[in-house]
C-alpha positions in Angstrom: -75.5 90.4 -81.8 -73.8 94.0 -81.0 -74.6 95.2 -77.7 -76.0 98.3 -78.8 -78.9 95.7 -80.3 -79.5 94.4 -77.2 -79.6 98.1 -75.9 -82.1 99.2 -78.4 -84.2 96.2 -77.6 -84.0 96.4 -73.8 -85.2 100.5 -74.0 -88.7 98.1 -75.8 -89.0 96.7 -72.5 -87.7 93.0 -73.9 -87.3 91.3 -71.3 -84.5 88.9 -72.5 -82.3 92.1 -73.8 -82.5 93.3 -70.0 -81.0 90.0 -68.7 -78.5 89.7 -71.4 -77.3 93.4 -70.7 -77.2 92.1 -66.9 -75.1 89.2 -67.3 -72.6 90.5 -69.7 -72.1 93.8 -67.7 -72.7 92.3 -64.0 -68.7 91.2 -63.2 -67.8 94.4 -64.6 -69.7 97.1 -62.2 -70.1 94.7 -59.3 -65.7 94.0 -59.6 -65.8 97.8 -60.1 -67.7 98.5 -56.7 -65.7 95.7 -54.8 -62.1 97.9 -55.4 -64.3 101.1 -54.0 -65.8 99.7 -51.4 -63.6 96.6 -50.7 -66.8 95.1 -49.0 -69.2 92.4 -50.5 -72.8 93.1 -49.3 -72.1 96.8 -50.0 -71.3 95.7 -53.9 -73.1 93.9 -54.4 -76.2 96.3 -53.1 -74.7 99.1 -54.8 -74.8 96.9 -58.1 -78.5 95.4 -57.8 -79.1 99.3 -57.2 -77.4 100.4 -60.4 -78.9 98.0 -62.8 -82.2 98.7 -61.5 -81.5 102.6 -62.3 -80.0 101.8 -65.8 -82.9 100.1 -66.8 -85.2 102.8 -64.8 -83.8 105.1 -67.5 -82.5 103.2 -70.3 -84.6 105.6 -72.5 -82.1 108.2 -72.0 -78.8 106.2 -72.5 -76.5 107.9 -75.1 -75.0 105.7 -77.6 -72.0 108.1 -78.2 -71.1 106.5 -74.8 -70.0 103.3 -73.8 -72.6 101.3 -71.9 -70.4 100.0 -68.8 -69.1 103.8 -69.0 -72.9 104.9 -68.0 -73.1 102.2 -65.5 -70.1 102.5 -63.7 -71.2 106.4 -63.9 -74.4 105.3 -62.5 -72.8 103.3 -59.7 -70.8 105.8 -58.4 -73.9 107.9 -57.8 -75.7 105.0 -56.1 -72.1 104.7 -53.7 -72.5 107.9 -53.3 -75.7 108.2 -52.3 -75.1 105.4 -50.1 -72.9 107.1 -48.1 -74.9 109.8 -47.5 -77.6 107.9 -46.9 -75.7 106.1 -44.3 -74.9 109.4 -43.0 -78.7 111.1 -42.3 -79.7 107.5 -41.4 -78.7 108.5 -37.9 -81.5 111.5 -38.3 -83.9 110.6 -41.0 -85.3 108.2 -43.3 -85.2 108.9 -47.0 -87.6 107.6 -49.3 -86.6 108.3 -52.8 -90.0 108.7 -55.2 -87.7 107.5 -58.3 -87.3 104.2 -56.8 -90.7 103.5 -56.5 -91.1 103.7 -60.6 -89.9 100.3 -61.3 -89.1 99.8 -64.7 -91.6 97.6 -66.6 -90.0 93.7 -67.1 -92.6 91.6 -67.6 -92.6 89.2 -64.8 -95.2 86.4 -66.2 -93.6 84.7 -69.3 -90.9 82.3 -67.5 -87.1 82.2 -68.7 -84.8 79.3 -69.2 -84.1 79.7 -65.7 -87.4 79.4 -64.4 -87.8 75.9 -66.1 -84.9 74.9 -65.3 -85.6 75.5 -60.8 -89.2 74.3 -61.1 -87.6 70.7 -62.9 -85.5 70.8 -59.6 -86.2 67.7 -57.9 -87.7 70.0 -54.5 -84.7 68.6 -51.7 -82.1 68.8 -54.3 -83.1 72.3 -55.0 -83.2 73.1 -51.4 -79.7 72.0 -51.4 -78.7 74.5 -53.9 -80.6 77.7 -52.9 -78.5 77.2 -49.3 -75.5 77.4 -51.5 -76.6 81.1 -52.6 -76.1 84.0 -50.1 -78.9 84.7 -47.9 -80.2 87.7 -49.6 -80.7 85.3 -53.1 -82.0 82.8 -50.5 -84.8 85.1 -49.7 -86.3 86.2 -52.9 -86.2 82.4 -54.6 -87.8 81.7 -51.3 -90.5 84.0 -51.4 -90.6 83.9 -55.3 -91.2 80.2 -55.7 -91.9 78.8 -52.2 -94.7 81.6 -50.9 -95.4 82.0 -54.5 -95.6 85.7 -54.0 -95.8 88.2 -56.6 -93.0 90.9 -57.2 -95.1 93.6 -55.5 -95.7 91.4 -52.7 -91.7 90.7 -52.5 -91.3 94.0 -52.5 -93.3 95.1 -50.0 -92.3 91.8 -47.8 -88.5 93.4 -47.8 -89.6 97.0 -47.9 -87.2 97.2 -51.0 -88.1 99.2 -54.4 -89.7 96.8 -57.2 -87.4 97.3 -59.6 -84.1 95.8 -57.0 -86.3 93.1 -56.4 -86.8 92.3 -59.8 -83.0 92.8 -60.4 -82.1 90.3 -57.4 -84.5 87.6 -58.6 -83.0 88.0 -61.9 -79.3 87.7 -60.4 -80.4 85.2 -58.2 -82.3 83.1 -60.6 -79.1 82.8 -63.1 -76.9 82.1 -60.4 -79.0 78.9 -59.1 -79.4 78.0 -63.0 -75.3 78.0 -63.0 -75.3 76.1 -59.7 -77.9 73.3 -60.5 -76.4 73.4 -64.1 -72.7 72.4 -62.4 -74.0 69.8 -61.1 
């Protein structure tokens, strides 16, 4: 299927058409972000940030673009931003309103992932989620072992819904690949 399929799905809030658009493009804006700012953590932040815009306002992508074009677009902003976030920091706090409209992915039907952690024998899947970085550790944590809802995530991190929904989504395909190495 052409991207621009999953696309035009993904803007009908399908929730399969946002992951797909998330895997395929991940490497590419996170490897993207790495060159810029030649530090992990911030990447990898910037990234969960700029899928969480994209698919904030995936209504208003233009297909006379290319896709990663508008998201490597969009990642600059959220560097940039960043920076002058990290800037003020020193003097205020900024709260940005947009942030708090987290797109709509459904969060009840479970994904292949899903099934696949819950099988997890529970020690064996402790095993794996240490081999995740601390900031996956935490949402699979409080996703599957606190059993608390998105909302409650987000609030329990103080992060917008829509990057907690992104991590969980990043961090459940990465413990899928892990306990599927095994």
């Amino acid at each position: 299927m052409e991207i621009i399929h999953h696309i035009e799905k993904a803007k009908k809030g399908d929730q399969v058409a946002f992951t797909f658009l998330l895997d395929h493009y991940w490497n590419e804006v996170y490897g993207f972000m790495l060159k810029r700012t030649e530090n992990e953590t911030d990447a990898e932040d910037i990234t969960i940030e700029t899928f969480s815009k994209a698919f904030d306002k995936i209504a208003t992508y233009n297909p006379e673009f290319q896709f990663n074009t508008w998201l490597i677009a969009i990642a600059k902003n959220v560097h940039i931003d960043l920076l002058r976030k990290r800037k003020s920091a020193l003097f205020v706090e900024i709260t940005d309103e947009e942030d708090q409209q987290a797109y709509n992915i459904a969060d009840t039907s479970p994904t292949a992932e899903d099934v696949l952690i819950t099988e997890q024998n529970l020690s064996r899947l402790l095993q794996f989620i240490k081999e995740l970085k601390p900031h996956y550790q935490e949402v699979i944590q409080l996703r599957y072992f606190q059993e608390l809802s998105y909302q409650e995530i987000s609030e329990h991190l103080n992060e917008p819904l829509s990057n907690v929904k992104i991590k969980l989504l990043r961090a459940k395909k990465l413990l899928a690949e892990i306990i599927r190495g095994r």
